[in-house]
N, CA, C and O of each residue as an XYZ file, in Angstrom:
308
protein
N     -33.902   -182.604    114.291
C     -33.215   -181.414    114.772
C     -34.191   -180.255    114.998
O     -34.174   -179.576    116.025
N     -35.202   -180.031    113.789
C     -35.861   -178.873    113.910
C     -36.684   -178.754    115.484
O     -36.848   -177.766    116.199
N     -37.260   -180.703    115.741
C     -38.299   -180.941    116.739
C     -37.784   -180.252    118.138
O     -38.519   -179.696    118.954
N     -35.822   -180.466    118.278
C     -35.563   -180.510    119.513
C     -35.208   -178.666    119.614
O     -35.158   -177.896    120.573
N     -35.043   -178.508    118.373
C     -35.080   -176.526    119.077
C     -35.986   -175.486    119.045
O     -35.906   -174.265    119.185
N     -37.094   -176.481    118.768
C     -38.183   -175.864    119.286
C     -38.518   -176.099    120.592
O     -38.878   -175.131    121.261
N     -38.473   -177.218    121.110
C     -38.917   -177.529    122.140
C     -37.708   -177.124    123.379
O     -37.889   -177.092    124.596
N     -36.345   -176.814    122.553
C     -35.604   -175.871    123.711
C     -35.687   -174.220    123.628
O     -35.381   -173.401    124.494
N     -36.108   -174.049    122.545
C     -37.104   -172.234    122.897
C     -38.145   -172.636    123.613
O     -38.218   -171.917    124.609
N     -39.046   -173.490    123.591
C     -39.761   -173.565    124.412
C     -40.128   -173.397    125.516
O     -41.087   -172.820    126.029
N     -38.618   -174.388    126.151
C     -38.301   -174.379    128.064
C     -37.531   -172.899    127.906
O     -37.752   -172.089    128.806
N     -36.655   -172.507    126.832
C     -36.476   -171.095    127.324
C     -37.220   -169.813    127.816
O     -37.024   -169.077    128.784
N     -38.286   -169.804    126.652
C     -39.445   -169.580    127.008
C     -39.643   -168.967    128.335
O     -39.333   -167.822    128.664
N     -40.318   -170.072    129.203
C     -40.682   -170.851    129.964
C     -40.002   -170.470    131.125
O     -40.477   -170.418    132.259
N     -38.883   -170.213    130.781
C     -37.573   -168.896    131.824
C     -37.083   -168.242    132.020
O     -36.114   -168.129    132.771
N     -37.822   -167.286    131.124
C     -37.458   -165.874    130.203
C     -38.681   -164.607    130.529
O     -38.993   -163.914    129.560
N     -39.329   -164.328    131.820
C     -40.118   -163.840    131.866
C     -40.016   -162.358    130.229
O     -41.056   -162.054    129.645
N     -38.920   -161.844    129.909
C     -38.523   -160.288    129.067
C     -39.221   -161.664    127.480
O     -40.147   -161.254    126.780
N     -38.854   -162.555    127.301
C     -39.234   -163.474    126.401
C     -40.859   -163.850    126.316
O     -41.511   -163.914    125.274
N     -41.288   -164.053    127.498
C     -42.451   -163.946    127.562
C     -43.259   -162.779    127.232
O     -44.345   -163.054    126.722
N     -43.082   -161.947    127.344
C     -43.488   -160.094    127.293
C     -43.264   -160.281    126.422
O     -44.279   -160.473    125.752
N     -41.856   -160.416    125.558
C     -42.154   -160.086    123.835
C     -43.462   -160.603    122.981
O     -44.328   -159.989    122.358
N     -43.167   -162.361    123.286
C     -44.174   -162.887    122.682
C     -45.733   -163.121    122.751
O     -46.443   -163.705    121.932
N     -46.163   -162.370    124.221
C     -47.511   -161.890    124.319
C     -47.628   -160.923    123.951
O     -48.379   -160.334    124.728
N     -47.148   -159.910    122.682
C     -47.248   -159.109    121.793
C     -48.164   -159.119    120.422
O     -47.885   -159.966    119.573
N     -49.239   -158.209    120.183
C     -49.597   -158.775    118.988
C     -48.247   -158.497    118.236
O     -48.469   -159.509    117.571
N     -47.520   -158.227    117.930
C     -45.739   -158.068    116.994
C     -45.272   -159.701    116.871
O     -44.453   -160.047    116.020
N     -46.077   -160.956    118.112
C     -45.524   -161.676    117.672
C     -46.707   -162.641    117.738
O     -46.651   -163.688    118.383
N     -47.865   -162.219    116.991
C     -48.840   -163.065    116.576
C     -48.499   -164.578    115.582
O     -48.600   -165.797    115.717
N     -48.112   -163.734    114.702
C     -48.331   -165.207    114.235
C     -47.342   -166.084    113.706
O     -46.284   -165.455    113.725
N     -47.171   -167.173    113.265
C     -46.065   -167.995    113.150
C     -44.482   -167.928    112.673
O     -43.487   -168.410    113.214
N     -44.618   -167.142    111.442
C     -43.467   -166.494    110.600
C     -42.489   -165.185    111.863
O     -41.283   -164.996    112.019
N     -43.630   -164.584    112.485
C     -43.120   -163.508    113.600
C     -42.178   -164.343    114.420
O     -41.053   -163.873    114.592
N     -42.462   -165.504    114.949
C     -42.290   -166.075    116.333
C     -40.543   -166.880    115.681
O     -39.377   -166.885    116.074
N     -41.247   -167.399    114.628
C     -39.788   -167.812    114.062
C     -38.449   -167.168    114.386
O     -37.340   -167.449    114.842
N     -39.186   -166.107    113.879
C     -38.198   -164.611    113.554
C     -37.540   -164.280    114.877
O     -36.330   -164.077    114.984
N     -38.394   -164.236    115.868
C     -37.532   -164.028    117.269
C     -37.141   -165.703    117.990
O     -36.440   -165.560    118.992
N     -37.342   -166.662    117.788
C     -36.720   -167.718    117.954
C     -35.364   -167.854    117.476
O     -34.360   -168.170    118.114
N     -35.507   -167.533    116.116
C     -33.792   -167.056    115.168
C     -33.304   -166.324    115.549
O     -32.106   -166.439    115.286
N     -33.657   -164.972    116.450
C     -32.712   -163.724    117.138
C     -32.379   -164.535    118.193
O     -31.242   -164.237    118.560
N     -32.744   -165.232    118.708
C     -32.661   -165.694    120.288
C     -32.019   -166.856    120.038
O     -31.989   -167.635    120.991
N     -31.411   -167.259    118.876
C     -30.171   -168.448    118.633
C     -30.501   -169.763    118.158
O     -29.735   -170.710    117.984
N     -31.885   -169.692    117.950
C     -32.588   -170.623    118.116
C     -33.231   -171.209    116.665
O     -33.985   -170.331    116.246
N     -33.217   -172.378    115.732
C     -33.343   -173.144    114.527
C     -34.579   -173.263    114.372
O     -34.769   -174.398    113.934
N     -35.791   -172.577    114.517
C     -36.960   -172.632    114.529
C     -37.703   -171.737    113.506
O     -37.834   -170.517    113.407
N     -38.261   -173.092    112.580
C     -39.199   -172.965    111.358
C     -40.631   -172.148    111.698
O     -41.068   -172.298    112.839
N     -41.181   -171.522    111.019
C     -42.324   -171.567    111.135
C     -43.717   -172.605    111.042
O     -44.845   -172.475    111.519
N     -43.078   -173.714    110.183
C     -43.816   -175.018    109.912
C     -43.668   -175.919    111.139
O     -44.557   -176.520    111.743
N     -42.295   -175.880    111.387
C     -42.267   -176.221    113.212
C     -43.301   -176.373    114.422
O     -43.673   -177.285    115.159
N     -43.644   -174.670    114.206
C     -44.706   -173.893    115.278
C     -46.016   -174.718    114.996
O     -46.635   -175.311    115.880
N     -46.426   -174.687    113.450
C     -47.844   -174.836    112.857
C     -47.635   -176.491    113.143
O     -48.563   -176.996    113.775
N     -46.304   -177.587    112.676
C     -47.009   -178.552    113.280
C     -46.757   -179.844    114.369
O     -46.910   -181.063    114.299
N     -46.195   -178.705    115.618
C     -46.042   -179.588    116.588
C     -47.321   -179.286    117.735
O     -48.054   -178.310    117.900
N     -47.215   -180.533    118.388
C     -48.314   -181.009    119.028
C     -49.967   -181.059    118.294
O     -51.034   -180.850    118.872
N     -49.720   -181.434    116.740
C     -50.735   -181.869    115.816
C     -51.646   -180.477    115.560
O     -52.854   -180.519    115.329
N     -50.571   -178.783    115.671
C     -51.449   -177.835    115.689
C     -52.056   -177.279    116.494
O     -52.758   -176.310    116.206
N     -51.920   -177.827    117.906
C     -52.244   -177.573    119.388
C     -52.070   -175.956    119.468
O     -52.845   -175.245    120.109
N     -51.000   -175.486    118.766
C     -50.594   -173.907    119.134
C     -50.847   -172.692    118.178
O     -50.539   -171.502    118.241
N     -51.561   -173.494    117.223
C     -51.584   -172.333    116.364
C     -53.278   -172.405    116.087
O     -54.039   -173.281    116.500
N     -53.635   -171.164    115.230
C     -55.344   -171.275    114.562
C     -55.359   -170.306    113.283
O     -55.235   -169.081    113.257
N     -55.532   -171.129    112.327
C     -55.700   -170.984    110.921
C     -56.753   -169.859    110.514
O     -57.976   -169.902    110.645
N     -56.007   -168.901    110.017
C     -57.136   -167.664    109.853
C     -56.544   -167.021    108.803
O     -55.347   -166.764    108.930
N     -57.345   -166.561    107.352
C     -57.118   -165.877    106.215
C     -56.180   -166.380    105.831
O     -55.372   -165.459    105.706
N     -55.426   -167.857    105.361
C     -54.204   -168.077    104.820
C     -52.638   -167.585    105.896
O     -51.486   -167.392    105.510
N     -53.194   -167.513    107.239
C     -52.056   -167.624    108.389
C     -52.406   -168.300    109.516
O     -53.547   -168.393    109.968
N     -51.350   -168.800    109.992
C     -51.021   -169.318    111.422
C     -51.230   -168.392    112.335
O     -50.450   -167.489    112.031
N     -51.991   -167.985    113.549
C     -51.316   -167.133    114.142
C     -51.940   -168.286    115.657
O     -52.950   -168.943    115.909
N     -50.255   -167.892    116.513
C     -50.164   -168.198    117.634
C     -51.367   -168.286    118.590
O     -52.119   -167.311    118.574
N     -51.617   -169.131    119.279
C     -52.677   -169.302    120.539
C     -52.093   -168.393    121.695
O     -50.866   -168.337    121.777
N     -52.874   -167.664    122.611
C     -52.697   -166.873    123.322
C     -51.821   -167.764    124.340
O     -52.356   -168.820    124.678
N     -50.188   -167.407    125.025
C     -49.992   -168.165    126.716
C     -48.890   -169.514    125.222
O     -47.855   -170.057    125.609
N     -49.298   -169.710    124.056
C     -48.867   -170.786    123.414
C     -48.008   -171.847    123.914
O     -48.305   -173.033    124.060
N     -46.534   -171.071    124.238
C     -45.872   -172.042    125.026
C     -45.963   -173.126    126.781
O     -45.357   -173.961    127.453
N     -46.724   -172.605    126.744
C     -48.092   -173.123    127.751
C     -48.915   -174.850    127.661
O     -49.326   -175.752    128.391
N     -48.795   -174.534    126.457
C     -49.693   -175.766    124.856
C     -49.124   -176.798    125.433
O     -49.491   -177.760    126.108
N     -47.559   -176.124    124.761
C     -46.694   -177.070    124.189
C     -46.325   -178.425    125.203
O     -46.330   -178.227    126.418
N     -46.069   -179.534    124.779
C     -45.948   -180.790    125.617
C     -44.493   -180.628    125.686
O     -43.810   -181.444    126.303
């Protein structure tokens, strides 16, 4: 369940130019953030989700956080 609503924020994403603008925000750097507006936007999405789909493809490990790859949903397969 968690796999498939991420990957439908994803394509939302993806068609959401005002969605896009949010999340090329540093406000939505890093993983716990992105959650957070995935959950406003209706959407069942973990932060462990983010960190480990596509084997980590979207995120980069810095000081004990995740934070998002620039474009991220971009990554995503």
């Amino acid at each position: 369940m968690a796999e498939h609503s991420l990957v439908a924020f994803i394509a939302a994403i993806r068609q959401d130019p005002a969605l896009q603008e949010r999340l090329s925000t540093t406000a939505a750097a890093d993983a716990d953030e992105v959650a957070a507006i995935a959950r406003e936007s209706g959407f069942s999405v973990r932060p462990d989700d983010l960190v480990t789909h596509a084997n980590g493809a979207l995120v980069e490990y810095q000081d004990e956080d995740w934070f998002l790859k620039p474009l991220w949903w971009q990554l995503a397969n």
